[in-house]
Each structure stands twice: as structure tokens, then as C-alpha cells.
DOLOVO-627719 format. One record per residue (C-alpha): residue number from 0; x, y, z; residue in one letter. Coordinates in steps of 0.02 Angstrom, whole numbers, m for minus. Example, Ala and Ser with C-alpha at 12.3 -4.5 7.8 and 13.67 -1.06 7.14 Angstrom:
BEGIN
R	i	east	north	up	aa
R	0	615	m225	390	a
R	1	684	m53	357	s
***
This chain:
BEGIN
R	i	east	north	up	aa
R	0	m1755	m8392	1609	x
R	1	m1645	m8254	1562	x
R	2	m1522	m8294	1692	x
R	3	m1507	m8458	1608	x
R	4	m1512	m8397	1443	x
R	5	m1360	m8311	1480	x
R	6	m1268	m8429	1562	x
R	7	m1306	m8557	1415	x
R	8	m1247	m8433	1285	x
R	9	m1069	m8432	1400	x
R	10	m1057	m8605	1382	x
R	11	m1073	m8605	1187	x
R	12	m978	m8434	1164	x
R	13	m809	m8484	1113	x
R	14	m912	m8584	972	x
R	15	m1026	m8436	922	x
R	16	m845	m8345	895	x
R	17	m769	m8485	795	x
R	18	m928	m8440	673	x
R	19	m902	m8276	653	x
R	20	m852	m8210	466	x
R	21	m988	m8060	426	x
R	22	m988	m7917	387	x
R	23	m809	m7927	420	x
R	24	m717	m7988	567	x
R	25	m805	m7865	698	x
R	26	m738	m7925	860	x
R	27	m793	m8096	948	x
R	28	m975	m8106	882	x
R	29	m1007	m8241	1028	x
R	30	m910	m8131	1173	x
R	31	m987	m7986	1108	x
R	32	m1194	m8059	1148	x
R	33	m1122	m8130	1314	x
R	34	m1077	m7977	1370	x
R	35	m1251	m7905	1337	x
R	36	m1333	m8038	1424	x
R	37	m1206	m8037	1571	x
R	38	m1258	m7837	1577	x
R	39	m1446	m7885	1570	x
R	40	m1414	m7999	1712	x
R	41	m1341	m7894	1809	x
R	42	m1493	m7740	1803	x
R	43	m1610	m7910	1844	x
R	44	m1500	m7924	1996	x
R	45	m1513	m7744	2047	x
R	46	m1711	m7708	2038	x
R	47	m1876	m7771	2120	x
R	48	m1920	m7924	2021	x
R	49	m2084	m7937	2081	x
R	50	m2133	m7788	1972	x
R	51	m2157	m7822	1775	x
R	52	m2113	m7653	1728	x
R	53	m1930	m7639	1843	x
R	54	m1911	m7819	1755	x
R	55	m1940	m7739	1556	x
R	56	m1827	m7588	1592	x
R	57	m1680	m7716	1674	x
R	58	m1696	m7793	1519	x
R	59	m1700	m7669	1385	x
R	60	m1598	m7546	1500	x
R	61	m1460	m7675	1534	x
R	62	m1451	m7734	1348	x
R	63	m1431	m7562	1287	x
R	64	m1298	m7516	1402	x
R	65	m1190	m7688	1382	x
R	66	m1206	m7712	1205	x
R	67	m1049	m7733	1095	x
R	68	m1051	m7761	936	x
R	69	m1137	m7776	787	x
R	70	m1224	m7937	848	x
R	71	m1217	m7880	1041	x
R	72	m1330	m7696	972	x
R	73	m1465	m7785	875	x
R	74	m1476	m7908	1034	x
R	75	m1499	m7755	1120	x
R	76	m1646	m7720	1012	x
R	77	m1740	m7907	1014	x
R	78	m1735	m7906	1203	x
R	79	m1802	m7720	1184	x
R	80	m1935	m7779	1087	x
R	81	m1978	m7903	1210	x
R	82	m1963	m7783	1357	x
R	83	m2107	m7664	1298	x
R	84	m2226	m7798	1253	x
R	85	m2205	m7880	1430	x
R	86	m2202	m7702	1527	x
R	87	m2377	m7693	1583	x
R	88	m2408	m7849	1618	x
R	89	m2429	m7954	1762	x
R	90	m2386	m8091	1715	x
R	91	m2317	m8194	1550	x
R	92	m2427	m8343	1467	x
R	93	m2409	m8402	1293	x
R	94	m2491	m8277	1191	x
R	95	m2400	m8142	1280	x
R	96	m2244	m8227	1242	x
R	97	m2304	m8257	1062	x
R	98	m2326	m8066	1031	x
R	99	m2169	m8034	1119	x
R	100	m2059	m8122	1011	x
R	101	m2163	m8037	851	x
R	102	m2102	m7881	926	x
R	103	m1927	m7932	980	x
R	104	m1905	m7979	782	x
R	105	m1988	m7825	716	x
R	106	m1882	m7709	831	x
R	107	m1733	m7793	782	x
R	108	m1765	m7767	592	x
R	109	m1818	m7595	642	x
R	110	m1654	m7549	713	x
R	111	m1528	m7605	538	x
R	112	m1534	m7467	405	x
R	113	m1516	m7586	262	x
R	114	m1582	m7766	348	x
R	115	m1499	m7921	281	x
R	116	m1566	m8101	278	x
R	117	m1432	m8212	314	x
R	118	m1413	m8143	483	x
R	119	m1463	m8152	663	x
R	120	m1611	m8063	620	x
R	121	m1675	m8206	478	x
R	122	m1647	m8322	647	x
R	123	m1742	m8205	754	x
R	124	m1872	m8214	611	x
R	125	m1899	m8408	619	x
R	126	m1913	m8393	804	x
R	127	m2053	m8258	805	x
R	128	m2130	m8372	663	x
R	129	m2098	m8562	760	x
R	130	m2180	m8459	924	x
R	131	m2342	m8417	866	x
R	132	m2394	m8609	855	x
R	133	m2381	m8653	1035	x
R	134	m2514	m8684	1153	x
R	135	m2412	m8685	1297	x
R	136	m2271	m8570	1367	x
R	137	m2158	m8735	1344	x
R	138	m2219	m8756	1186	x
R	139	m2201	m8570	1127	x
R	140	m2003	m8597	1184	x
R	141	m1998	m8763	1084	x
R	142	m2062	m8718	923	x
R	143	m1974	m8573	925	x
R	144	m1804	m8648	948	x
R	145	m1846	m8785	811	x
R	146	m1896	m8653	697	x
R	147	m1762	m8537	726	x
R	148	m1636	m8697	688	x
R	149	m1730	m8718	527	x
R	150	m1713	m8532	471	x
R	151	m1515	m8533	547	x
R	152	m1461	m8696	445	x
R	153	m1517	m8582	299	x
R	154	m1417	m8438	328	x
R	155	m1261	m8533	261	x
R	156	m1335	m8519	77	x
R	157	m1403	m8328	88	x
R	158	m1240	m8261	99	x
R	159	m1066	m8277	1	x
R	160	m963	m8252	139	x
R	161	m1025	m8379	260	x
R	162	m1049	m8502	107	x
R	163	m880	m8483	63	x
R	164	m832	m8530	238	x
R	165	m957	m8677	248	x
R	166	m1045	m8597	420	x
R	167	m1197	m8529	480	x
R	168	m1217	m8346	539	x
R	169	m1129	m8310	696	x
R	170	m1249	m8185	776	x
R	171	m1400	m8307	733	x
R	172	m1325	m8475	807	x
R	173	m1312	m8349	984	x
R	174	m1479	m8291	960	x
R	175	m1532	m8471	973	x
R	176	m1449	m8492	1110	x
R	177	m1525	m8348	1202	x
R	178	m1686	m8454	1157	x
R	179	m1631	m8621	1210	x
R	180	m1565	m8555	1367	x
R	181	m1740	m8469	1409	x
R	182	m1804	m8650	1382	x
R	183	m1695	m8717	1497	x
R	184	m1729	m8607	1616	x
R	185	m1916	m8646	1616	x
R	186	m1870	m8821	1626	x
R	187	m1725	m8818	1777	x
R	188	m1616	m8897	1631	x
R	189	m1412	m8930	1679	x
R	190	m1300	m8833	1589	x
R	191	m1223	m8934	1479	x
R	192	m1020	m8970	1450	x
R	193	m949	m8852	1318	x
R	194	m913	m8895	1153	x
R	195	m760	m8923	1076	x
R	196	m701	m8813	948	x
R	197	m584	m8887	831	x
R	198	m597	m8749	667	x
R	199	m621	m8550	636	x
R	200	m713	m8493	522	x
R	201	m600	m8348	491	x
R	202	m459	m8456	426	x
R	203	m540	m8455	259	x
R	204	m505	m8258	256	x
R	205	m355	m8179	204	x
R	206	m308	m8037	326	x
R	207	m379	m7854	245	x
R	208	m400	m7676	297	x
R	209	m558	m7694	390	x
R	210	m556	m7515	465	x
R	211	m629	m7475	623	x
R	212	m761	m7544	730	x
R	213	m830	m7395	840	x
R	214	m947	m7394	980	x
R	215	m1030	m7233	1078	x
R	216	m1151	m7243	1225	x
R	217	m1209	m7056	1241	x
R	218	m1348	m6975	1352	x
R	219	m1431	m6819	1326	x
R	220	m1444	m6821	1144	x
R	221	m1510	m6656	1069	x
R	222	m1570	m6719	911	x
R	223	m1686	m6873	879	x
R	224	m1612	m7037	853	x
R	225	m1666	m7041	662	x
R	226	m1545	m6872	636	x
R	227	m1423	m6956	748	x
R	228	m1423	m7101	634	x
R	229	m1424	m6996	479	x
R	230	m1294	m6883	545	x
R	231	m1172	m7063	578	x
R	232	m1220	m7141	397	x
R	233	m1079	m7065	296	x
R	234	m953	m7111	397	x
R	235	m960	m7314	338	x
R	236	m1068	m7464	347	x
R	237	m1147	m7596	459	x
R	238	m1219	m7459	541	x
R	239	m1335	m7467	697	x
R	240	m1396	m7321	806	x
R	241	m1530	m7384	944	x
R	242	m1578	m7286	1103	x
R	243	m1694	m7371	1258	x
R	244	m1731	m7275	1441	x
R	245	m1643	m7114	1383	x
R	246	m1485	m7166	1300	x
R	247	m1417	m7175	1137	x
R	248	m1310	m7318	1071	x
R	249	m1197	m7318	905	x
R	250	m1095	m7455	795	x
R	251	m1006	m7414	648	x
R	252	m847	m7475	534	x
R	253	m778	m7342	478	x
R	254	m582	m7274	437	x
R	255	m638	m7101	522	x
R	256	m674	m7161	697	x
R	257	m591	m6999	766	x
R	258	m707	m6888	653	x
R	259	m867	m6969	676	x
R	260	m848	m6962	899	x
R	261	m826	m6768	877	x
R	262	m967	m6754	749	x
R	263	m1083	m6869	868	x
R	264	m1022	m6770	1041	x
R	265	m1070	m6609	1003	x
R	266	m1251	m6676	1018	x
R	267	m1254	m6737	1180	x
R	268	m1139	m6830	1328	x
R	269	m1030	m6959	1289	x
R	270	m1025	m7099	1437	x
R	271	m921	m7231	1351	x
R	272	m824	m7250	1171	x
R	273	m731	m7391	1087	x
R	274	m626	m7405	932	x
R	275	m552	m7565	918	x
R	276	m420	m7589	750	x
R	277	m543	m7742	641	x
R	278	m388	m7819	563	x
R	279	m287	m7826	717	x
R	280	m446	m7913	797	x
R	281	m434	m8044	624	x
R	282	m268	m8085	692	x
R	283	m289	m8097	859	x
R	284	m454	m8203	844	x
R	285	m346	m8326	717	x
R	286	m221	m8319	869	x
R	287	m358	m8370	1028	x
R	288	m353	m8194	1098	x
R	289	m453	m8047	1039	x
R	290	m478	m7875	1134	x
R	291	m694	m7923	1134	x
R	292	m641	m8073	1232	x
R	293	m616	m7919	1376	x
R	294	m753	m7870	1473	x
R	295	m806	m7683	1440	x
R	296	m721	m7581	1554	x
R	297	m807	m7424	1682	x
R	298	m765	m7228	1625	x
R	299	m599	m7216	1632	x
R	300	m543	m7060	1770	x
R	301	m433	m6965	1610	x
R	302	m406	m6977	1434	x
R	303	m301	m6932	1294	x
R	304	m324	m6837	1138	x
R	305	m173	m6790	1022	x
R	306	m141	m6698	867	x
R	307	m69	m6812	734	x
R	308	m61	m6847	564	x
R	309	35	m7024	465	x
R	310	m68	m7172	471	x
R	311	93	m7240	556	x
R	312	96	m7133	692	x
R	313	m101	m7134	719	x
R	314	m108	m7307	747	x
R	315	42	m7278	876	x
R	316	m68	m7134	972	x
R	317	m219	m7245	952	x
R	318	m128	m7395	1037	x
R	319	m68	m7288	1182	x
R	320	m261	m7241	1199	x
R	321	m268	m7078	1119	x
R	322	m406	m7005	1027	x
R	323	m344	m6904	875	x
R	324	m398	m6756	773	x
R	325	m313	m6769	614	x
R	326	m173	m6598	554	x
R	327	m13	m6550	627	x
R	328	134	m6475	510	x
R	329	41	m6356	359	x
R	330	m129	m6433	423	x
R	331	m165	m6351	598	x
R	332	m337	m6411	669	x
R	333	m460	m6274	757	x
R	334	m492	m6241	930	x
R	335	m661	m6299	881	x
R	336	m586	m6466	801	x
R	337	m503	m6505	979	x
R	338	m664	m6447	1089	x
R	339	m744	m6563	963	x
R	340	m622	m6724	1008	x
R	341	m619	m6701	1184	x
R	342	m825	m6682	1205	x
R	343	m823	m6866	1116	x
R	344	m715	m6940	1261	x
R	345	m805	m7024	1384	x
R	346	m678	m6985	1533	x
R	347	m723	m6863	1666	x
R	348	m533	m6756	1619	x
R	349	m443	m6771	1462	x
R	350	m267	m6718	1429	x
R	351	m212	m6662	1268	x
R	352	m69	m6672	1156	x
R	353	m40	m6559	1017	x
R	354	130	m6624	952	x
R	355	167	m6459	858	x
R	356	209	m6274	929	x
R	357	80	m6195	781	x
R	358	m49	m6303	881	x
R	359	0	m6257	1061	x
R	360	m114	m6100	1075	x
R	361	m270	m6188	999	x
R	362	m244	m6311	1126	x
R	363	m223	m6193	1261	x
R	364	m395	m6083	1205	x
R	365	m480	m6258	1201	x
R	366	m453	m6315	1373	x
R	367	m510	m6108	1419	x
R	368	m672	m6164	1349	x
R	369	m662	m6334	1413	x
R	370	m676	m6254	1589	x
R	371	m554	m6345	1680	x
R	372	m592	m6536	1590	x
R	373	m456	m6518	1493	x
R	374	m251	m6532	1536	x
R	375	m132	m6467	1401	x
R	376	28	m6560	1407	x
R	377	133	m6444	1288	x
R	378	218	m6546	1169	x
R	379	293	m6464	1001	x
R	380	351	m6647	904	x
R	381	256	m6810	857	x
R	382	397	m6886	933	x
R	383	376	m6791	1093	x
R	384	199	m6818	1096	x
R	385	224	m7011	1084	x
R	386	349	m7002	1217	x
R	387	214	m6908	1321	x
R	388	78	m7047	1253	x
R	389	196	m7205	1327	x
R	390	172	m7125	1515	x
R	391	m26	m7118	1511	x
R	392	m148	m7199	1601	x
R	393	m357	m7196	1612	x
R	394	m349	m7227	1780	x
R	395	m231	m7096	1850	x
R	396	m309	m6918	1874	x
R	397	m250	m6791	1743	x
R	398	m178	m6677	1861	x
R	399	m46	m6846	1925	x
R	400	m38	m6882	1722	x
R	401	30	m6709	1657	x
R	402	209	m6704	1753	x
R	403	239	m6880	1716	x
R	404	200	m6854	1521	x
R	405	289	m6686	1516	x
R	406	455	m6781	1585	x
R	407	400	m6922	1469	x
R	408	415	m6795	1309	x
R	409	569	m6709	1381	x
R	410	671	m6889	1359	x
R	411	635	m6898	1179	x
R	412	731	m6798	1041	x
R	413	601	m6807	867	x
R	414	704	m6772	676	x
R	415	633	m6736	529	x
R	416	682	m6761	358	x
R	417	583	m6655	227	x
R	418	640	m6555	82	x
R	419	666	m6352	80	x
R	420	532	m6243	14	x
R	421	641	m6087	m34	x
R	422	820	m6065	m48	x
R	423	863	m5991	116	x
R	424	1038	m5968	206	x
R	425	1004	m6026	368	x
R	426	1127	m6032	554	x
R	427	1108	m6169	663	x
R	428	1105	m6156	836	x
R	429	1275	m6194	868	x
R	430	1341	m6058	744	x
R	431	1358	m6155	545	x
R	432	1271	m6083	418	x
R	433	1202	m6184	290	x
R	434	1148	m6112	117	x
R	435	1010	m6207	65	x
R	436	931	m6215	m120	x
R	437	747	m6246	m148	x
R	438	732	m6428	m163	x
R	439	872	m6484	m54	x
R	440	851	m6623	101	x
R	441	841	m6541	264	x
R	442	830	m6606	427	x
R	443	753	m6519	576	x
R	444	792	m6568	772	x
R	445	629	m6534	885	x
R	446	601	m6409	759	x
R	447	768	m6324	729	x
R	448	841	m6338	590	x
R	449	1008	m6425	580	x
R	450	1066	m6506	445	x
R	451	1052	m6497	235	x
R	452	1114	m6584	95	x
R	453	1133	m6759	36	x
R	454	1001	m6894	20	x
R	455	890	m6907	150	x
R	456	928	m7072	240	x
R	457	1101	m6981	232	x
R	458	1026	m6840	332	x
R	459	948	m6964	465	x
R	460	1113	m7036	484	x
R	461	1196	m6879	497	x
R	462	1056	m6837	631	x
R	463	1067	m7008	737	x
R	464	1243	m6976	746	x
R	465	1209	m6806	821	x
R	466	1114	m6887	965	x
R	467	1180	m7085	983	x
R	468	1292	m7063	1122	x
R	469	1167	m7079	1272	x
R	470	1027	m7154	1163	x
R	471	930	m7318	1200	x
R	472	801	m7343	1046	x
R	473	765	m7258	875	x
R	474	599	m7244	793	x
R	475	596	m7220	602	x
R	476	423	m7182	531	x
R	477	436	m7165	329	x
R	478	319	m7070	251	x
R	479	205	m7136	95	x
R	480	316	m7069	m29	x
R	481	469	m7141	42	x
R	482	502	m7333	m46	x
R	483	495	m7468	85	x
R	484	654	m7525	6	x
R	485	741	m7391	79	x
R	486	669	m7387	216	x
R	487	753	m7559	232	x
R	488	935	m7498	177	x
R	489	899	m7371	309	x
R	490	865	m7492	461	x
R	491	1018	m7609	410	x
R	492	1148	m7457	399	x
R	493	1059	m7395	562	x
R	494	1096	m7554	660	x
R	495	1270	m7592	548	x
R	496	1345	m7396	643	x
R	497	1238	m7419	798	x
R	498	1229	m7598	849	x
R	499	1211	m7557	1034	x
R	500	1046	m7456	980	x
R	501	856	m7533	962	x
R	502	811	m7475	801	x
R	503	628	m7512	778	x
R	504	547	m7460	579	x
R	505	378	m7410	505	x
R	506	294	m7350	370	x
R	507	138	m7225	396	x
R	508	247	m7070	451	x
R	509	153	m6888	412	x
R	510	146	m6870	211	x
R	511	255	m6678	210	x
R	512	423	m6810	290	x
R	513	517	m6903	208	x
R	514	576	m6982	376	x
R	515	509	m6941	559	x
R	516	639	m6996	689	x
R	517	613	m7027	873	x
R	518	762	m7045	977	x
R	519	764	m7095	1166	x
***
């Protein structure tokens, strides 16, 4: 039955995703609870099914570990519901299945901090209810699905959001389906042909800053789930922490996805981790595509974790696969803050990056700590630790990683354009001196300082020039105190001196420059 169930909510799941509008675009709602069942399945393949209680810990074992997701987490926690009421028994009639569908709903309400109705947990409500008037095992499956349809077509009115979009709740349509496809199992039903989806529900959204959807699977927690779960709260909202057969499983949006995996991993053993950008996933859901749509991936051999700061340049790092921990110029994390970040990676060695020479030794003591998990690659910039970033890869051993991201760096020449602290006279390496008054634009070369005076998209000018003569692309992160107006002048005198260059713009550079400036 579960088998089928699955397979049944595959057939429906591009439909389940066109649905999906709360919270807030988290992902594919309908991918998400496919992948949960598809990981169910696959512990049901694995153990003796001949034995009730290797059958309940497939189940609540396999949810647990596959879930994704808001909706794919409290799935988790129906089907672990049901798992412990069937356990220790032989076999399942109706009124075992009656009380196992009470418990799949209570566990599932259990699980949510702040419950809402208008969910899939109002569905999984009206199936608990609709199953406790069957006589029959058939009729348990029937009366269930008819009154979990009842309780779904009323989730479009409990809730603004899916009102406003004229739908019912995403994670509650796939319930049903979970339920329906159990039916069909007992009855050696056909699948049937996929609908057609002609509309998303997420077209009657504007695009907004959604934050970050992040995901932990960790084993060997030291402190009970409820501190675990008090310990995440602050962080942000639609918040679920569950654990089944040992392990601990968290969802969260928050804009502090960095933070809260450090916090979390220095309570127990990360296995797996996921941040995944929520208005990048409103796009790409609009567009067909959608990183959910990917099946979860095994522990990567290496990871990353750099030292960054710029909303700009974190969501670079992040792209490349980087964990961060926020500081750099003026802001220089601990050795404790990096022991911290790399503890909340799931990969067996993690190399790190720590894009600024005051950060090199903490990085250095870290890994001595570490014991040989961590790689340091040593790089002094942002823009050499981006250049470092664009040569990594999860599946490549550290050890291979560290000369390719160390010649990576080496091919990329960072400037920075900041203002002068003190008035200083200052020589530059090839012999000027420049006398400097407090105030005045400076700009600094991987981290010597070369030029002063003028206005600062004068100074990167003045810089490019230095460096345009064997040059391919240049980066220009502005900072957000710098205008994106002239950030604009900037790019169209750029590509009006240097036509044969790439020049490629954005805002979110590191708040003490007025301009960062990669140059390869």
C-alpha cells in the first residue's frame, strides 16, 4: 500500500507543486513529500517484511531520513505516528488502522510549534476523523479519503494566502494522495495518467525576500529534542524539529542559516545540511525548474566554509557551496566561530577559506583542533577566496581540492576602494609616496595599498587600469552605501575604456568598501 501510495503521489506531484503558496514559497511542496515517500520505499525494500516491527521502523526511519521540507518533515511525522501504533502488531485490521491514523494526526500536530489549520495537518485531521467510521479496512481507506477531501476543499477559506490564490493547501492535497494511493494499493488499482497542469499558484505572488529554507539531519544529539527545538526557535519561523530511531531532523526559514548550523552542531553530528535561497526557488518554480525538483544528494566527500561578509558576496560563496561565518575586515571571527561552522558541515573533510590575512591564524589553530578534518587554503582577499570558491567540488577529496583552489586564488587580483582612517604618508610598493588626509579615497591591491585621491569610481578606474592588460573579467561588488546609480556610471565607463573586458556588477559588497574589485 505504501509502495503505491508513493508511486500515486509521483503521478500527481507536479500538481501538488503548482499548489504550493504557504508559508512562503518553500521549495516544491509536491517534490518535497515524494521524496519522503521514495525514501520510505526504499528502507521497505531493504528489511524483512514479514516482521511488523522492521516494517514500522522502515517507515518512520525512512521518512525521517528523506524528508524535505516543510510539508516533506510533518509527513515524516504522520507516517511516524502510524509506525508506532502498528509496531507490535501482527497484523493490521480496521481498528488498528483506525487508531493509527488518530496517532499519525496527533503526532503530526505534535511536531509544529505553533499548529495552523489550513494546512496538511487540518487534512490529516479529516482523515483520522473520516477513518474511525469504517467497518472494514476498505472502508477505513474510503472514508478517510472522502473526509480528508471535505476538510482539504476547506483549507482554501482558512487562510489569506491560499484564498488569495483561489487553491487549496499544497501539503494537504499530497497528504491525500498518500491516502488514496494506500487505497489503491489495497485494491490493485492502475495508476492513473497524470494531470495536466495548466496554472501556478505562485503567479499570484510578487517575488520577495523569503530568506532561507534550512534543513539538518544530525545524530548523536546531546541535548533533548525539546532544547534542540528551543535552542533553533530564534532563528525564524515555520519551524519543525522531529527525531525517530536516533536522529534528529530540523526545518527552518531563517536569514541566519550559517549561524543557526554552528549553533545546532556543537550538539551533536551533522550527517546532511541544506540551505536553499527561497526567492531564487519563487523564480525558478515560476520558470518549471526548482533545485527541490533534485533528488537529495549522499554526504558529499569535502566541503567548504569561508570567511565573508556583503550580502553580495555571501550569496556568491553560498552559490559556489560554501558555508559562511560572517566577519572579515574590522570584524575577525574566533577560532571557536570557525570550529563552530565546520562541525555543522555534513562532509567527512572541509576546507576553509578565510579571505583575509587577520583571519589566517584563526583558521590555521581551527583546523589544529579540527584534528586533521579540516584543510586551510590560505587566502588573504574576498576576491581570492572566490577565485579559490569557483575550483571546488563535494566530490573531490580535500587533499586533490587545496592545490587546485590555491592556483585558483593565485589568478585573481581583489581592489578595494574604502576611505582613510588617519592622515598617513604612505610608499607604495613600487617606490611613490602618497600623503594621504583622513577622509580621502584609497584603494588597496590584495591588501597593499596603492592608490589615493579622487572619487572612488575614479580610484577603481585608476586600479583596473593597473591590471587590464592580461585581464579576462572584472567583478565590481558595491557596497550598501554606494548609490546603484553609480554603480551604473561605473559599469558603462568600465566597458566604454575596456571593451575587450567582461565586466560583470553587483550590489551586496562588505559595508567598510565602497567598491570590492575582482580581476582575473
Amino acid at each position: 500500500m505504501l509502495r503505491t501510495a508513493t508511486d500515486w503521489l509521483g503521478i500527481h506531484r507536479e500538481q501538488v507543486n503548482a499548489l504550493n503558496v504557504y508559508p512562503v514559497p518553500d521549495g516544491d511542496t509536491g517534490t518535497n513529500m515524494h521524496l519522503t515517500m521514495q525514501s520510505v520505499r526504499r528502507e521497505l525494500d531493504t528489511c524483512d517484511t514479514s516482521d511488523m516491527r522492521a516494517v514500522a521502523k522502515a517507515i518512520s526511519y525512512g521518512a525521517l531520513l528523506g524528508a524535505r521540507g516543510n510539508s516533506g518533515v510533518i509527513l515524516s511525522q504522520l507516517l511516524r505516528g502510524f509506525a508506532e501504533v502498528v509496531r507490535d502488531l501482527p497484523s493490521i485490521d480496521a481498528v488498528s488502522l483506525k487508531t493509527a491514523f488518530a496517532e499519525a494526526q496527533k503526532s503530526g500536530y505534535k511536531a509544529v510549534m505553533k499548529p495552523v489549520e489550513g494546512t496538511i495537518l487540518t487534512v490529516a485531521r479529516g482523515v483520522a476523523e473520516g477513518a474511525q467510521t469504517g467497518a472494514t479496512v476498505q472502508e477505513v481507506l474510503e472514508n478517510a479519503v472522502a473526509r480528508g477531501q471535505d476538510f482539504l476543499i476547506q483549507t482554501q477559506d482558512m487562510l489569506p494566502a491560499l484564498r488569495q490564490a483561489g487553491v487549496v493547501d499544497s501539503g494537504g492535497q499530497g497528504f491525500l494522495y498518500v491516502v488514496r494511493g494506500m487505497l489503491a494499493g489495497l485494491l490493485g488499482e492502475a495508476l492513473p495518467p497524470a494531470p495536466e497542469v495548466i496554472s501556478n499558484a505562485q503567479q499570484a505572488f510578487e517575488t520577495e525576500e523569503y530568506g532561507f529554507c534550512t534543513e539538518f539531519l544530525m545524530d548523536g544529539a546531546r541535548l533533548p529534542i525539546e532544547d534542540i527545538r528551543e535552542l533553533v526557535a530564534p532563528f525564524g519561523d515555520s519551524l519543525l524539529v522531529v527525531g525517530a530511531e536516533g536522529y534528529v531532523k530540523g526545518h527552518i526559514h531563517t536569514d541566519r542559516p550559517d549561524e543557526l548550523l554552528a549553533t545546532v552542531g556543537r550538539h551533536g553530528r551533522m550527517l546532511k545540511t541544506k540551505v536553499e535561497d527561497m526567492a531564487e526557488q519563487h523564480t525558478e518554480i515560476l520558470a518549471g525548474s526548482g533545485a527541490a525538483a533534485q533528488a537529495e544528494g549522499e554526504r558529499p566527500t569535502t566541503g567548504l566554509v569561508a570567511v565573508a561578509a556583503g550580502d553580495g558576496i555571501v550569496k556568491q560563496f553560498r552559490a559556489l557551496g560554501a558555508r559562511i561565518v560572517s566577519g572579515g575586515q574590522t570584524a575577525n571571527p574566533s577560532v571557536q566561530d570557525i570550529v563552530d561552522a565546520v562541525n555543522s558541515v555534513s562532509a567527512e573533510q572541509v576546507i576553509v577559506l578565510p579571505n583575509n590575512k587577520n583571519v589566517l591564524m584563526a583558521a590555521e589553530k581551527a583546523t589544529e583542533l579540527l584534528q586533521g578534518r579540516a584543510v586551510v587554503v590560505p587566502t588573504r582577499t574576498l576576491g581570492q577566496g572566490l577565485g579559490a570558491a569557483l575550483s571546488f567540488s563535494p566530490d573531490r577529496p580535500a587533499a586533490d581540492l587545496a592545490a587546485d583552489m590555491q592556483a585558483g586564488a593565485a589568478r585573481v587580483t581583489t581592489f578595494e576602494v574604502t576611505r582613510a582612517s588617519r592622515s598617513t604618508a604612505h610608499t607604495t610598493p613600487d617606490g611613490h609616496t602618497l600623503n594621504i588626509a583622513e577622509g580621502d579615497v584609497i584603494g588597496l591591491r590584495d591588501d597593499e595599498l596603492v592608490h589615493s585621491g579622487g572619487t572612488p569610481e575614479e580610484a577603481v578606474l585608476a586600479l583596473v587600469r593597473s591590471r587590464a592588460a592580461d585581464a579576462e573579467v572584472v567583478t565590481v561588488f558595491r557596497s550598501v552605501n554606494t548609490p546603484a546609480e553609480r554603480l551604473e556610471d561605473l559599469a558603462g565607463q568600465l566597458e566604454s575604456e575596456f571593451p575587450m573586458l567582461d565586466i560583470q556588477t553587483f550590489p551586496g559588497g562588505p559595508e567598510l568598501y565602497d567598491y570590492l574589485v575582482m580581476v582575473e
